[in-house]
C-alpha positions in Angstrom: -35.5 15.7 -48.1 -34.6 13.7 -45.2 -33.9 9.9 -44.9 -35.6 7.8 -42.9 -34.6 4.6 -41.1 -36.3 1.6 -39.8 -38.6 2.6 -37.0 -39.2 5.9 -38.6 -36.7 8.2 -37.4 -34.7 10.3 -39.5 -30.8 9.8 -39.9 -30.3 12.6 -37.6 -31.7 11.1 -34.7 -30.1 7.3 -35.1 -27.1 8.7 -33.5 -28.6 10.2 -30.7 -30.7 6.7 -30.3 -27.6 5.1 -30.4 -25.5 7.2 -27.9 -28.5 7.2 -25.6 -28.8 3.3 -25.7 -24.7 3.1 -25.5 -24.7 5.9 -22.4 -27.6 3.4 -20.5 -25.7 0.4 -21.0 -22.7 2.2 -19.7 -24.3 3.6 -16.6 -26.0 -0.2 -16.4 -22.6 -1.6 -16.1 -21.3 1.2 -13.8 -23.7 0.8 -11.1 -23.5 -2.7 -11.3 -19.7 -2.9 -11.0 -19.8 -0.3 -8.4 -22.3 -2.4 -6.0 -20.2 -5.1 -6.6 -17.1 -3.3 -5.6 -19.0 -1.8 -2.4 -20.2 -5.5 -1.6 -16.7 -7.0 -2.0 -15.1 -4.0 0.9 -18.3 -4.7 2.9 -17.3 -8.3 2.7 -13.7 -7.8 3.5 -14.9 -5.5 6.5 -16.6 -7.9 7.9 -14.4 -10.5 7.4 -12.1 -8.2 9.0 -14.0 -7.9 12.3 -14.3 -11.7 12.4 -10.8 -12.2 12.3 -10.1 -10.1 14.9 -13.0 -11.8 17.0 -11.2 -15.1 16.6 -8.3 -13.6 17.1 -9.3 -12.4 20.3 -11.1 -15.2 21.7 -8.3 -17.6 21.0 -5.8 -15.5 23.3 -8.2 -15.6 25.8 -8.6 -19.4 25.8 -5.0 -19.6 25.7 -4.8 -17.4 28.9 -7.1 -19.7 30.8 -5.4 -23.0 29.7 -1.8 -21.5 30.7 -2.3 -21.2 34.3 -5.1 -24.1 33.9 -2.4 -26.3 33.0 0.3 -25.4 35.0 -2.2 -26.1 38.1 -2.7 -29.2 37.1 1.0 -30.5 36.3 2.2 -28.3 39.4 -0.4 -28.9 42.2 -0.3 -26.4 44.5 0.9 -27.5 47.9 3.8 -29.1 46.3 4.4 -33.2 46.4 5.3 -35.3 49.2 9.3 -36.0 48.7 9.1 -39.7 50.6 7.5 -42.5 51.7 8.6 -42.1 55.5 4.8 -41.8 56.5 2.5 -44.7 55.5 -0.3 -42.1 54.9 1.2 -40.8 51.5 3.6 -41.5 49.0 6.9 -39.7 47.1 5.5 -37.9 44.2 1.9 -37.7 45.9 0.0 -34.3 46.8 0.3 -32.9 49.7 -3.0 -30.8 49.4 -4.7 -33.7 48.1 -3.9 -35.9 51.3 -4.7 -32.9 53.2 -8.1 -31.9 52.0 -8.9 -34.8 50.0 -12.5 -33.1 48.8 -11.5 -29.7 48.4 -8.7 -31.1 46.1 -11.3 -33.2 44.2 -13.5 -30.3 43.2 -10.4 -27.8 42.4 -8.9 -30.8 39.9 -12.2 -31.2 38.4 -12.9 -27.3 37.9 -9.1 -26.8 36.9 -9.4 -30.2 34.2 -13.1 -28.3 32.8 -11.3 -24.7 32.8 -8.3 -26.5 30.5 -10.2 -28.7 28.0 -13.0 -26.5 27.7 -10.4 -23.8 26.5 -8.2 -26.1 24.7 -11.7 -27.1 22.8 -12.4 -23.5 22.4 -9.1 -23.0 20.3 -9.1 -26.3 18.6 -12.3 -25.4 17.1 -10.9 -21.9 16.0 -7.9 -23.1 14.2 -10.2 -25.9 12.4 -12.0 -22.6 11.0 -15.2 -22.4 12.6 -17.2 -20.1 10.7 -17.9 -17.1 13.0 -20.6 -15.9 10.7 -22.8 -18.6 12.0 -25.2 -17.7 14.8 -25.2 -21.2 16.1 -21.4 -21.8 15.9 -20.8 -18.2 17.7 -23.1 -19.5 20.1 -20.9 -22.6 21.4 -18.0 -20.4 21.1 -19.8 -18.2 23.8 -20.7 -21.1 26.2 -17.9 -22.5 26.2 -15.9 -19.7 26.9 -18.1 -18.8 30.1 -17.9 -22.3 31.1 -13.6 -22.0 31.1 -13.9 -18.8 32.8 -16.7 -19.8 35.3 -14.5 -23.1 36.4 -11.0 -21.7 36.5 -12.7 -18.8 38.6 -13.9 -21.5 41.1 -10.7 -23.5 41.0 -9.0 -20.5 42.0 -11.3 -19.9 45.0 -11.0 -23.7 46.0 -7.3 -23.3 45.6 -7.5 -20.3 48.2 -9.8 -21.7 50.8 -7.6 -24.7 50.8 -4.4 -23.1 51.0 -5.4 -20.9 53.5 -5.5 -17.6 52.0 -6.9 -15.0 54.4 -9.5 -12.9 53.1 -9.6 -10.6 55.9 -6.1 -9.7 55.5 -6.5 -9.5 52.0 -9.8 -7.1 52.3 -7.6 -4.8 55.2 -4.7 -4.3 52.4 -7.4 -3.8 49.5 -10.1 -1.8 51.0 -6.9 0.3 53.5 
């Protein structure tokens, strides 16, 4: 004769309901512990990848402010050392009395090259989230705009100092 239990199986199978029930729950758990884990190194790849993006970005805004700002304290030319001509004064450019405009444009493309930059890694070290579209996307313009004006205060810089691009091109191209 065999005993029955509630729900009509037989005391044979209540173990095998049971060990079914505990192997699903089991497996439940399992697969959701394992997405979790995969989610979590997916997470901390990506994270990794961002890092090294602001990582990257932040030594190249430090490379254009460097020579950025030593342009600007050291202004290429030198200083006048004394007041013996009435046209200039000690401590004055020299390039600047000499090609007033030229000097004009390179300060202003050499001043938007360094605070452009310097804004570029200020916002980095306040933690800018990279993961934003938007954010990435001032990140990115204002990179191109340091790069785009120290570029062109360097060619200011050369056509005002005299740098001579046909020498330059004999040497470069033999």
């Amino acid at each position: 004769m065999m005993s029955t239990v509630a729900g009509g199986s037989t005391l044979q199978e209540a173990p095998d309901r049971f060990l079914s029930k505990l192997e699903d729950g089991f497996l439940r758990k399992l697969n959701e512990f394992l997405r979790e884990q995969k989610e979590w190194h997916e997470q901390k790849e990506r994270n990794g990848r961002l890092e090294s993006y602001r990582n990257a970005i932040m030594i190249a805004a430090s490379l254009i402010a460097s020579p950025a700002f030593h342009a600007g304290a050291n202004t290429a030319g030198g200083f006048w050392q004394d007041d013996s001509n009435s046209n200039h004064s000690a401590g004055g450019s020299i390039l600047a009395d000499s090609f007033p405009r030229e000097y004009g444009i390179m300060t202003a493309s050499n001043a938007t090259a360094f605070f452009t930059s310097a804004d570029v890694y200020l916002l980095l070290l306040s933690g800018l989230p990279l993961n934003n579209k938007f954010c990435t996307g001032i990140l990115m313009v204002a990179m191109w705009i340091a790069i785009v004006a120290a570029g062109f205060s360097f060619l200011i810089y050369t056509e005002a100092t005299g740098f001579d691009t046909d020498t330059f091109n004999k040497y470069l191209h033999g």
